[in-house]
C-alpha positions as a Markdown table, in Angstrom:
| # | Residue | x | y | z |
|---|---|---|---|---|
| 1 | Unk | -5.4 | -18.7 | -3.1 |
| 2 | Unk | -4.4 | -16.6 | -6.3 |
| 3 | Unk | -4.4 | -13.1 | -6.3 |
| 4 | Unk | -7.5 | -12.3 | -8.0 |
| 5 | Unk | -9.4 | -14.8 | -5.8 |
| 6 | Unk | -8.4 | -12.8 | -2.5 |
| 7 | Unk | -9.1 | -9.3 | -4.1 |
| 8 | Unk | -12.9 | -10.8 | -4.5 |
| 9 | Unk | -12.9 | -12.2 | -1.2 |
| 10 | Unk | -12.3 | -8.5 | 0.1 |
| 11 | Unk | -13.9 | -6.7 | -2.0 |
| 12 | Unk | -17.0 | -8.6 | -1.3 |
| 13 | Unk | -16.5 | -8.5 | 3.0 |
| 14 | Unk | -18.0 | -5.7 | 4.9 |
| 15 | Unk | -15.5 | -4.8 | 6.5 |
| 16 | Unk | -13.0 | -4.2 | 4.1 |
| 17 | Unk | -14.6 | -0.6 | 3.0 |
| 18 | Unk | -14.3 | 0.3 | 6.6 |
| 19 | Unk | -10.6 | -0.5 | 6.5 |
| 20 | Unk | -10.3 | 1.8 | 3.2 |
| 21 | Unk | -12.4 | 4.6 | 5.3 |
| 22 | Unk | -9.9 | 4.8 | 7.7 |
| 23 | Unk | -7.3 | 4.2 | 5.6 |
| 24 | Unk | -8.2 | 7.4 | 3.4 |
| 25 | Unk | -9.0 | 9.6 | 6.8 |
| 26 | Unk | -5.6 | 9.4 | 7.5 |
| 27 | Unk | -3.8 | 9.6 | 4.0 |
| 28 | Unk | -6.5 | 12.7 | 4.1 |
| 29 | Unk | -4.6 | 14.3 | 7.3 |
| 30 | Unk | -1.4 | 13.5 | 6.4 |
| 31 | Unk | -2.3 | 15.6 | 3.0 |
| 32 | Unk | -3.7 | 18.2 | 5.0 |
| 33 | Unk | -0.3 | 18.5 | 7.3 |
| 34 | Unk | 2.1 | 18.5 | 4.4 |
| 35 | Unk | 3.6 | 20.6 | 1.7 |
| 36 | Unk | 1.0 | 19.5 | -0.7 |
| 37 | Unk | -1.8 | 21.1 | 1.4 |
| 38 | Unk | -2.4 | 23.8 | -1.0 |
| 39 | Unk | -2.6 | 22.1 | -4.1 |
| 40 | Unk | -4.9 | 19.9 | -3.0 |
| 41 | Unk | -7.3 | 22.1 | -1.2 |
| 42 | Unk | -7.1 | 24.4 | -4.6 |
| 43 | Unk | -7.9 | 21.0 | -6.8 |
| 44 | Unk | -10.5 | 20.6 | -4.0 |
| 45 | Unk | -11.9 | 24.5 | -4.9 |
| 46 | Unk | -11.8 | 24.3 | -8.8 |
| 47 | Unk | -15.0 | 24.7 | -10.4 |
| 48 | Unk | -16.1 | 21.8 | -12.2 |
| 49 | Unk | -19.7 | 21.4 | -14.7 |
| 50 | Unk | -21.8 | 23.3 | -16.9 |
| 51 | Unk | -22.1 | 27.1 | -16.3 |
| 52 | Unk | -25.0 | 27.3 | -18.8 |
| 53 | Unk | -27.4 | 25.4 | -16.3 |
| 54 | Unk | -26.1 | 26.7 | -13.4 |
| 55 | Unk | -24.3 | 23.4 | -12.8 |
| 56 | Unk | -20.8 | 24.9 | -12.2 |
| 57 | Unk | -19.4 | 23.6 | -8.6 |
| 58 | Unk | -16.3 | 23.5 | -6.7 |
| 59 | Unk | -15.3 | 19.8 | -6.7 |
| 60 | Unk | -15.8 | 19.3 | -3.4 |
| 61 | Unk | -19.6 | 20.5 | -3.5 |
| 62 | Unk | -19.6 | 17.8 | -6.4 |
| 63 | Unk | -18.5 | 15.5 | -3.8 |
| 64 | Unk | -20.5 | 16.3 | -0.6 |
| 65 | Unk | -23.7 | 17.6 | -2.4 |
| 66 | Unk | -23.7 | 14.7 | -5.6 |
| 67 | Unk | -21.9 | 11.6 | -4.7 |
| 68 | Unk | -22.8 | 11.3 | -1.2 |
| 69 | Unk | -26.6 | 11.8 | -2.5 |
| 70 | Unk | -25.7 | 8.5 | -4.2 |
| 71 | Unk | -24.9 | 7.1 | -0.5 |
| 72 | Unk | -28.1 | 8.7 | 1.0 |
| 73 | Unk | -30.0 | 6.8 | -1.9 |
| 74 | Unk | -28.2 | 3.0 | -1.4 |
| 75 | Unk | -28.7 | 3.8 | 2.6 |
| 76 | Unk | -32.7 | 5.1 | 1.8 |
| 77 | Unk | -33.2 | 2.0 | -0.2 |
| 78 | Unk | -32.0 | -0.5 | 2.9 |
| 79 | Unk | -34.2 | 1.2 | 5.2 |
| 80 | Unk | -36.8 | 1.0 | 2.8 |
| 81 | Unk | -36.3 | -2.4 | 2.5 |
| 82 | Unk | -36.5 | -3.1 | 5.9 |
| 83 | Unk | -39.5 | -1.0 | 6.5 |
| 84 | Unk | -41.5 | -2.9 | 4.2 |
| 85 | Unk | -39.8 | -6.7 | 5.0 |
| 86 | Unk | -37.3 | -6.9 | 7.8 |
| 87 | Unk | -36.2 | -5.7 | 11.0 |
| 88 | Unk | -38.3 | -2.1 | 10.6 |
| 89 | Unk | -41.3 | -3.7 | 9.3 |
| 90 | Unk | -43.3 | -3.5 | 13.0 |
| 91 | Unk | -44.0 | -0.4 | 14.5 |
| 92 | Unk | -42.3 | -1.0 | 17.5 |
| 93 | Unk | -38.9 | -1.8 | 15.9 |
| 94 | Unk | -39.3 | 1.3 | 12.9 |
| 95 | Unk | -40.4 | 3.8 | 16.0 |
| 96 | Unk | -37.3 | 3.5 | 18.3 |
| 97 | Unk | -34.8 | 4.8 | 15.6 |
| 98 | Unk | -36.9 | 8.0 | 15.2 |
| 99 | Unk | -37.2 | 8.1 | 19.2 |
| 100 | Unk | -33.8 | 7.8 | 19.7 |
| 101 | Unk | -32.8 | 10.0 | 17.2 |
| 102 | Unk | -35.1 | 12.7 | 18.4 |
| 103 | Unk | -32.9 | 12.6 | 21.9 |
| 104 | Unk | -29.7 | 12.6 | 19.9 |
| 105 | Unk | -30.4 | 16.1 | 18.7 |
| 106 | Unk | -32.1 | 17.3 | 22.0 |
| 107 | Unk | -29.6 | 16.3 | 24.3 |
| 108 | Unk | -26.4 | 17.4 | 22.8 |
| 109 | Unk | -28.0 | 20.6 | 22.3 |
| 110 | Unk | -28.5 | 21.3 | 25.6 |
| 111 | Unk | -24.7 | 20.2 | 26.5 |
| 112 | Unk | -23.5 | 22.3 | 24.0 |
| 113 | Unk | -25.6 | 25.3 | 25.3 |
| 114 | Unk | -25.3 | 24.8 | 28.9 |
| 115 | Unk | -21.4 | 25.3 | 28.5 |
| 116 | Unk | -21.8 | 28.2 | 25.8 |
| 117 | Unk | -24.9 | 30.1 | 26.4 |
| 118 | Unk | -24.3 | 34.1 | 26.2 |
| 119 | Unk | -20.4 | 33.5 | 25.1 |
| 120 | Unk | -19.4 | 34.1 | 21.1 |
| 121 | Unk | -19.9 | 30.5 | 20.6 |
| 122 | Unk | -23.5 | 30.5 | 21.4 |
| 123 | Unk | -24.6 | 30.4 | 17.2 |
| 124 | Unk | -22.9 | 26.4 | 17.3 |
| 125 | Unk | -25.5 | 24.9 | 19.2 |
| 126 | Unk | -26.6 | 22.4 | 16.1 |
| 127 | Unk | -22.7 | 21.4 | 15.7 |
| 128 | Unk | -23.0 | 18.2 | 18.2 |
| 129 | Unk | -26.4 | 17.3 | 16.8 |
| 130 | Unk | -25.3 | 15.6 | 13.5 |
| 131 | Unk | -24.2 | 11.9 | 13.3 |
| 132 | Unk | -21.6 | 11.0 | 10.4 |
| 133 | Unk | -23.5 | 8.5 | 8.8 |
| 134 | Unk | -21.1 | 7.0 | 6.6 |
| 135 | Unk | -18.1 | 7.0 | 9.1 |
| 136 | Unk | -20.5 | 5.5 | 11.6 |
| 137 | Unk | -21.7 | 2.8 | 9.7 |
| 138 | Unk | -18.5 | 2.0 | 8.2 |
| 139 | Unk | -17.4 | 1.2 | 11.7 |
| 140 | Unk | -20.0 | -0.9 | 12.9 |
| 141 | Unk | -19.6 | -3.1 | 9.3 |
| 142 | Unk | -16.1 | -4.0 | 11.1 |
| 143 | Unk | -17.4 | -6.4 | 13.4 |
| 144 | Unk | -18.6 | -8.0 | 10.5 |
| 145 | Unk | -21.1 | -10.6 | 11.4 |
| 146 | Unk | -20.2 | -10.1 | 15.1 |
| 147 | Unk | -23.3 | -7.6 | 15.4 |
| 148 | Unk | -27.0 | -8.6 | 15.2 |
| 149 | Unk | -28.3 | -7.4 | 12.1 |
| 150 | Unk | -31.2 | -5.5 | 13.3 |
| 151 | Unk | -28.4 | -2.9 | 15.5 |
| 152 | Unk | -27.0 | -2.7 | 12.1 |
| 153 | Unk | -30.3 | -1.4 | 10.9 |
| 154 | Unk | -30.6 | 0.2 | 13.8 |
| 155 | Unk | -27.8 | 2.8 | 13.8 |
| 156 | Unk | -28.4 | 3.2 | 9.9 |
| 157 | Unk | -32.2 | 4.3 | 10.4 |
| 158 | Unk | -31.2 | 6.7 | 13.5 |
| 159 | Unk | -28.4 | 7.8 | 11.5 |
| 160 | Unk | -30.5 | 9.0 | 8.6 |
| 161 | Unk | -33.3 | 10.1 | 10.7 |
| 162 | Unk | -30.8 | 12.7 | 12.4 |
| 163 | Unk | -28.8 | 13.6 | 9.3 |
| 164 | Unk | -32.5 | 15.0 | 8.1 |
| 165 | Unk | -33.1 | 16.3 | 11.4 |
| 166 | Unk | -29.4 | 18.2 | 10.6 |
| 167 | Unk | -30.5 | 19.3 | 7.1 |
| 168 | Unk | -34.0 | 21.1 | 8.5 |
| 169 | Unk | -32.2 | 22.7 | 11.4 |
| 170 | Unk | -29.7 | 23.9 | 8.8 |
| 171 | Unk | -32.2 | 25.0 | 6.5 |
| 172 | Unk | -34.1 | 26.7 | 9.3 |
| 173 | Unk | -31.8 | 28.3 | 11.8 |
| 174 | Unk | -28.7 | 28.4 | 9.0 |
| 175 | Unk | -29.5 | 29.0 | 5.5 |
| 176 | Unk | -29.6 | 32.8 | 4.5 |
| 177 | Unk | -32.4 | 32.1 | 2.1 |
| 178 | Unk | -34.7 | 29.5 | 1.0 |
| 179 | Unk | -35.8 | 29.4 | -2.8 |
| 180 | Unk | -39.5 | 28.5 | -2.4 |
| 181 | Unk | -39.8 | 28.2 | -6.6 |
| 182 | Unk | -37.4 | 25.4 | -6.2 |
| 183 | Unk | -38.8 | 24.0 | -3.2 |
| 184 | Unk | -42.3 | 23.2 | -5.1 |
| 185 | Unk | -40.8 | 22.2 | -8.2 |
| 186 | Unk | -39.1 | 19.8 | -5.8 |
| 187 | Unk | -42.3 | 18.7 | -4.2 |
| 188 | Unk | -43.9 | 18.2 | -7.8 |
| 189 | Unk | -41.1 | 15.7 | -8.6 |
| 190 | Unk | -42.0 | 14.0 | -5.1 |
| 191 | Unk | -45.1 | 13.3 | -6.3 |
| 192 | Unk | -44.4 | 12.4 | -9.6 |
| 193 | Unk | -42.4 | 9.8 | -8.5 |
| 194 | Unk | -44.7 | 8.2 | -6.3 |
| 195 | Unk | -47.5 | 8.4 | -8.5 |
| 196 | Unk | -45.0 | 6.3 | -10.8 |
| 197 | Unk | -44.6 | 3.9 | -7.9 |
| 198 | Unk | -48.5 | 4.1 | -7.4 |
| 199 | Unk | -49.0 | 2.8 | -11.1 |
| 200 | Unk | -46.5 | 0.1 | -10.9 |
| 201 | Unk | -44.3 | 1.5 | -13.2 |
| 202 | Unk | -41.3 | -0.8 | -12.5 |
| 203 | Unk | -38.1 | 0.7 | -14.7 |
| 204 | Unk | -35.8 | 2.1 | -12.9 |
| 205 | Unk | -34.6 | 4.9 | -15.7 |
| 206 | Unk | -38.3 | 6.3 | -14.9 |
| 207 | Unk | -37.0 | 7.0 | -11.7 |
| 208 | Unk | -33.4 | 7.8 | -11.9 |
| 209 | Unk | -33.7 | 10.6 | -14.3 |
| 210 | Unk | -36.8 | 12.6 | -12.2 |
| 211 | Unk | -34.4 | 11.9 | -9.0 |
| 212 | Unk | -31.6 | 13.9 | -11.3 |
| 213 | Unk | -34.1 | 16.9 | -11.6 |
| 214 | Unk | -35.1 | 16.5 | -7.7 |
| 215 | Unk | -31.6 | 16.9 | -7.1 |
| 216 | Unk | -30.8 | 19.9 | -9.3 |
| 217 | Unk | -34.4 | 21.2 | -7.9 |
| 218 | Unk | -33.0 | 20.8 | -3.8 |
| 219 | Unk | -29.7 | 22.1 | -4.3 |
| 220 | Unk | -30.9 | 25.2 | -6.0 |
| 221 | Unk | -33.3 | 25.4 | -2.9 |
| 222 | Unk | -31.2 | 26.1 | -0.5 |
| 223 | Unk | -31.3 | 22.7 | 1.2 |
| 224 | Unk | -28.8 | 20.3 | 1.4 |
| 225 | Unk | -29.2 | 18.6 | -1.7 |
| 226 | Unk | -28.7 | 14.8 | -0.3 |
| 227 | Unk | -31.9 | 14.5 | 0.9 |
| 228 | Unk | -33.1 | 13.7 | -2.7 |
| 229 | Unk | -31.5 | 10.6 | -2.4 |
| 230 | Unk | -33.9 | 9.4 | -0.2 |
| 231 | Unk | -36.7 | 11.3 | -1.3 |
| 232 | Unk | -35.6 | 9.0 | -4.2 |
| 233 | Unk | -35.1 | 5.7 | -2.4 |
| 234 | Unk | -38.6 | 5.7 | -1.0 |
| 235 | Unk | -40.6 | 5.8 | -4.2 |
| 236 | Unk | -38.6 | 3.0 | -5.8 |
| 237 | Unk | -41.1 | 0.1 | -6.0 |
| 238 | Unk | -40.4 | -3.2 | -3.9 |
| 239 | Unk | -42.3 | -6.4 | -2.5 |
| 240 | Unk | -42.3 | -8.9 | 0.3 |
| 241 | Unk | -41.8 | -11.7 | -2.3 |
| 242 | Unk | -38.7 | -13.4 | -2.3 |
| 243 | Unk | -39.4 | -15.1 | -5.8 |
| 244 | Unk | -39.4 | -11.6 | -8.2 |
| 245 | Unk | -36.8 | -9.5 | -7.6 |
| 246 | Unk | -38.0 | -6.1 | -7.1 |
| 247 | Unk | -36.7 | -2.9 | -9.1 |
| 248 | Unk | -35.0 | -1.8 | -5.3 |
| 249 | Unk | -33.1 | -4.8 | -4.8 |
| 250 | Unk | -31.6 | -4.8 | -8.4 |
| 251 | Unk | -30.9 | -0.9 | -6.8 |
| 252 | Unk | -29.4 | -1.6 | -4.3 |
| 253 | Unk | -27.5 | -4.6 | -5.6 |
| 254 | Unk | -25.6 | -2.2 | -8.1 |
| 255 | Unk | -25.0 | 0.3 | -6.0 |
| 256 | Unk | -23.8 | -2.0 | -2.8 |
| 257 | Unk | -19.6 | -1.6 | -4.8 |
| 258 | Unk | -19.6 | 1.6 | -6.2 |
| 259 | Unk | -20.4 | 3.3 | -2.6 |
| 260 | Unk | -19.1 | 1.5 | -0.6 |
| 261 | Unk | -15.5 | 1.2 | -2.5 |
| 262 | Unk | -15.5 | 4.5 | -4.5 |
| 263 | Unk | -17.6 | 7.6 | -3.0 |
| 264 | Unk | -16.9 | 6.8 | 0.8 |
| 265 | Unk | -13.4 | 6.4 | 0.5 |
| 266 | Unk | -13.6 | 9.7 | -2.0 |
| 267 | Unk | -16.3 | 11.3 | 0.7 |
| 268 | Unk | -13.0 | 10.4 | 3.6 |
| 269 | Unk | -10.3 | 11.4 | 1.5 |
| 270 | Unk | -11.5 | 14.8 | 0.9 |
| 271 | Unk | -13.3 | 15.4 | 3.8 |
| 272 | Unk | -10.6 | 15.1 | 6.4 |
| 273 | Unk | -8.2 | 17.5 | 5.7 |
| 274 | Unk | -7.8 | 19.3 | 8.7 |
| 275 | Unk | -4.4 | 21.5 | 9.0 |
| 276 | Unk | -3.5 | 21.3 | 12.4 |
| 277 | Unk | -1.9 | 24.2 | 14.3 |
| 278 | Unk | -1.5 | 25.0 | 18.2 |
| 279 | Unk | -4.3 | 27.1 | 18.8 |
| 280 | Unk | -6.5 | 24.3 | 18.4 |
| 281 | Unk | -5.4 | 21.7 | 21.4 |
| 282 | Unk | -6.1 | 25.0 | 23.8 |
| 283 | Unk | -9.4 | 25.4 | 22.1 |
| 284 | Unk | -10.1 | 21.9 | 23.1 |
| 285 | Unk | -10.4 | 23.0 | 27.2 |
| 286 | Unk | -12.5 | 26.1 | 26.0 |
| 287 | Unk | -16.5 | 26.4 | 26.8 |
| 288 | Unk | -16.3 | 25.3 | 22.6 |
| 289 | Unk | -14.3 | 22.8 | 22.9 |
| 290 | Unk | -16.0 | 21.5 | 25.8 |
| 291 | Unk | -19.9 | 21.8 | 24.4 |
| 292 | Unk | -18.8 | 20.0 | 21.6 |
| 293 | Unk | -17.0 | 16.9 | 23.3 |
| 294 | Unk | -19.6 | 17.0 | 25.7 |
| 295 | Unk | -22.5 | 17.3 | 23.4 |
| 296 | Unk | -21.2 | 14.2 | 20.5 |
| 297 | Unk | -20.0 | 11.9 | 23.5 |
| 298 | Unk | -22.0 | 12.2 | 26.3 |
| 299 | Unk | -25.1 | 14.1 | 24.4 |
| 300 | Unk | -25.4 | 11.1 | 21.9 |
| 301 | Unk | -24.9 | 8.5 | 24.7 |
| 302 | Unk | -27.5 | 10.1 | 27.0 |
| 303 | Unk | -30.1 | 11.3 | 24.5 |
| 304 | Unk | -30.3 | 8.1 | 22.4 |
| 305 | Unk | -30.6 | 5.6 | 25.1 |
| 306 | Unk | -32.6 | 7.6 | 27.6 |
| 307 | Unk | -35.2 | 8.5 | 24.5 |
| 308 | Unk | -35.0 | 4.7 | 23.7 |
| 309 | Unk | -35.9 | 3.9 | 27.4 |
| 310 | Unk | -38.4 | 6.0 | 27.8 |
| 311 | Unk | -40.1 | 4.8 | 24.1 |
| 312 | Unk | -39.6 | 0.7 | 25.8 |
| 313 | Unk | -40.8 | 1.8 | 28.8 |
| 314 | Unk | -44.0 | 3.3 | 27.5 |
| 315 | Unk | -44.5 | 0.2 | 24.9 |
| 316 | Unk | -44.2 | 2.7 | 22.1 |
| 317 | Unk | -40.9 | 0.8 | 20.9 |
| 318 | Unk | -38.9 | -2.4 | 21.4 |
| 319 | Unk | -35.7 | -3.3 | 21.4 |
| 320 | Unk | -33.9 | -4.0 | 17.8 |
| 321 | Unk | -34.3 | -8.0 | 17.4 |
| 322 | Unk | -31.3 | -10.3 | 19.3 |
| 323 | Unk | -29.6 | -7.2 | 21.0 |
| 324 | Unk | -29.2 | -6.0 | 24.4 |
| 325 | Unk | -28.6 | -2.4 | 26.2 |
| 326 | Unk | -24.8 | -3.3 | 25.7 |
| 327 | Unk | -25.3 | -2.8 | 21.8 |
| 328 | Unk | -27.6 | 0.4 | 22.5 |
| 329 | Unk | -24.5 | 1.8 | 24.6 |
| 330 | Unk | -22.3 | 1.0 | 21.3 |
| 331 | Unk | -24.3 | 2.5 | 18.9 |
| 332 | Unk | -25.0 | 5.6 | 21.5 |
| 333 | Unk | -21.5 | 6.2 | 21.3 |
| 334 | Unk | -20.7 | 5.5 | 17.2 |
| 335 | Unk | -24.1 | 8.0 | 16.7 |
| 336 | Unk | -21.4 | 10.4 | 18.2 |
| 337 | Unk | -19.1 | 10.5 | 15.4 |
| 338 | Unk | -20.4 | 14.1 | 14.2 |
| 339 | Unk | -17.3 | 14.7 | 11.4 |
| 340 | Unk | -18.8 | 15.9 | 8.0 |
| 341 | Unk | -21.9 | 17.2 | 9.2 |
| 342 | Unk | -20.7 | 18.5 | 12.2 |
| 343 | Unk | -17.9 | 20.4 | 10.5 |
| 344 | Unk | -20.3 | 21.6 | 8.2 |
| 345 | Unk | -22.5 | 23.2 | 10.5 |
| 346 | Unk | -19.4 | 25.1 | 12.4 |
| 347 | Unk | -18.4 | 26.5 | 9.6 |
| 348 | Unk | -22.1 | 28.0 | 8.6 |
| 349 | Unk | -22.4 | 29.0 | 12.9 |
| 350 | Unk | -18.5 | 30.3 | 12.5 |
| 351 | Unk | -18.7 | 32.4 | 9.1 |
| 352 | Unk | -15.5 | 34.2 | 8.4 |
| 353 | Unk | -14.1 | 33.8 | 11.8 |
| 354 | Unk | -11.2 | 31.0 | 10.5 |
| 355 | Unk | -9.9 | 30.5 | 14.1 |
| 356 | Unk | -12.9 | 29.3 | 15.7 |
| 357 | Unk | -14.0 | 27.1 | 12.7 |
| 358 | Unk | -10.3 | 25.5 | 13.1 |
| 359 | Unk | -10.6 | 25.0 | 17.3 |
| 360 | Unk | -14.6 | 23.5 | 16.1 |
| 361 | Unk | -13.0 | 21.2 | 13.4 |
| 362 | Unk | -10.2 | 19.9 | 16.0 |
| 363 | Unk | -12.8 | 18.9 | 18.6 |
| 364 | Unk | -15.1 | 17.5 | 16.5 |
| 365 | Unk | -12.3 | 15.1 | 15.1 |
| 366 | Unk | -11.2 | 14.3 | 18.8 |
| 367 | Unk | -15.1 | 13.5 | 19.6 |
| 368 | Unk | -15.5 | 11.2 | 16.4 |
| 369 | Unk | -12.7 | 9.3 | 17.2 |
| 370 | Unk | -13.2 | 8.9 | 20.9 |
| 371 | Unk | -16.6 | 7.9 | 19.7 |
| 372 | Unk | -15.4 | 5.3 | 17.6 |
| 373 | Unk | -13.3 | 3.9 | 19.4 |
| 374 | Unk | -15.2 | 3.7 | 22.3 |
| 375 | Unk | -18.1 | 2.5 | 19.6 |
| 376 | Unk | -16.0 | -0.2 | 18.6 |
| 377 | Unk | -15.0 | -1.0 | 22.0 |
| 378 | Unk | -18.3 | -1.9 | 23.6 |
| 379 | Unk | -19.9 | -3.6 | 20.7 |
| 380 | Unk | -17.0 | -5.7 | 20.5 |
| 381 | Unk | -17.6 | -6.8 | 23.7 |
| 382 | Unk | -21.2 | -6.9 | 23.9 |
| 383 | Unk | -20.6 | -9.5 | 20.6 |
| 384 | Unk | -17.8 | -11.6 | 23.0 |
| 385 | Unk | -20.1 | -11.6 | 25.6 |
| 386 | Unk | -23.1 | -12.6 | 23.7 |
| 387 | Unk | -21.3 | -15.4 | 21.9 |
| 388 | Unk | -20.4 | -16.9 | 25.6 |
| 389 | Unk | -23.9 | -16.6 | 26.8 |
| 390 | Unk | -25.0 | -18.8 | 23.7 |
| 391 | Unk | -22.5 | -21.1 | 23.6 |
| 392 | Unk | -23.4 | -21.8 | 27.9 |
């Protein structure tokens, strides 16, 4: 096999932008930890745009705010595909996601606030409520075809689901103010779009440039900006046929490379950088520490199966197609890799006080990865296990 031949055979696997993911978190740390730390969390603060339109940014704003509404849109378009065609197209199937997301806010909120109500830490209550949905994902698309594709669809739906539940308690409980002007003009570009979807109109530059305007609209809002991309995603036209391809697939199809091989590996590398120092392993045994461990592990675990019991148990859901409870348990845990969103909110709950947003930071990277792995662990053997049970 020549060398271009293999760099298409990777390029093209799943699993191989998980490998890059990783691969950037800890090029991203080692950054972080080294004598370059400065230069590249000041390249990291430089403004970047067009002043004029109010478009001037730090690059990492850029980054978190404008690429990864990019992600939110190829993510949006998947789901929206398999709301209207695949695994989500049933009630029972598209309600569990939302039920189970619902107790993977609840839950680790409580955790979080049993160990830290009345203390200093008691503003961090939404940090264990936010799943990482691009580091969780990313994980799962390890296992390659190992995993049913329906708990693929699955974790991606309950992911998104709670990263908007994240982004109204955040505009809610932690945004100083909300710029209603912006929030209408927003609204009016909501509609517009669907009322293009509603006529059939079926080029995709009638959508893409309103979705530019709906993103300038959110982030002057006060809201975090990548809900536009699936504000967007959800009025781009689709069908059930599987003769014409429909303006989403074509979507998707183009942006399937660019996201997963460019803006998640950019979203890791710059995402990550967490200077470590020895306050931070004592913060880990602190009520902080502790809520936040407890809430992304345990919370997660708890609140998303228990919620998706209860939803089964009342007939109001069903389980995701070919899976078992072992899979839930794996995705309970990977819905526990907080990171990004997580971080974000400690540092909005933590304003100013740089010690306790460092201790929140270090506990929140020790839940993700404990979640992975353990994640990882279980769905690799629920797959083993699976495969036996087939084969006898």
């Amino acid at each position: 096999m020549n060398l271009t031949l293999y760099f298409k055979k990777f390029f093209s696997s799943s699993q191989s932008s998980g490998i890059i993911l990783i691969f950037c978190v800890l090029i991203s740390l080692l950054i972080a930890n080294s004598s370059a730390a400065g230069s590249f969390q000041a390249f990291l603060d430089k403004e970047a745009g067009i002043d004029i339109f109010h478009l001037k940014y730090p690059v990492s704003i850029w980054i978190n705010d404008g690429l990864m509404a990019v992600f939110f849109l190829l993510v949006g378009l998947e789901i929206k595909r398999e709301l209207v065609e695949g695994e989500l197209s049933s009630f029972k199937n598209a309600s569990l996601p939302i039920f189970a997301a619902i107790g993977g806010m609840v839950v680790p909120a409580a955790i979080y606030s049993a160990f830290n109500l009345g203390t200093t830490y008691s503003n961090g209550w939404g940090i264990p409520m936010a799943t990482d949905i691009a580091f969780s994902l990313a994980i799962i698309s390890m296992l390659g075809k190992k995993i049913p594709n329906a708990i693929k669809i699955f974790l991606a739906a309950l992911a998104i689901v709670d990263d908007l539940g994240a982004i109204l308690v955040i505009a809610i409980f932690y945004t100083e103010q909300i710029h209603w002007t912006y929030i209408f003009l927003s609204l009016g570009i909501t509609a517009l779009l669907f009322l293009f979807n509603f006529l059939k109109v079926k080029k995709i530059v009638f959508y893409i440039v309103p979705g530019l305007f709906l993103w300038y609209f959110l982030h002057h809002s006060g809201i975090h900006a990548t809900i536009a991309g699936v504000l967007l995603a959800f009025t781009i036209p689709t069908n059930v046929s599987d003769v014409e391809i429909s303006p989403l697939e074509k979507l998707e199809h183009k942006l399937h490379f660019p996201v997963s091989f460019l803006i998640m590996p950019i979203f890791a590398l710059t995402n990550t950088n967490i200077t470590f120092n020895e306050g931070m392993i004592s913060g880990l045994t602190s009520s902080l520490g502790l809520g936040i461990i407890g809430g992304l592990i345990l919370g997660k675990l708890i609140g998303i199966n228990l919620f998706s019991l209860l939803a089964i148990k009342l007939k109001l859901s069903s389980l995701p197609q070919n899976s078992s409870w072992m899979h839930m348990l794996g995705v309970g845990f990977l819905a526990g890799i907080g990171f990004t969103m997580s971080i974000f909110i400690a540092l909005l709950s933590f304003k100013g006080e740089i010690e306790i947003q460092d201790e929140a930071k270090f506990a929140i990277l020790i839940a993700s990865f404990l979640a992975a792995v353990l994640g990882f662990i279980i769905l690799k053997v629920s797959s083993k296990n699976q495969a036996i049970e087939e084969e006898n």
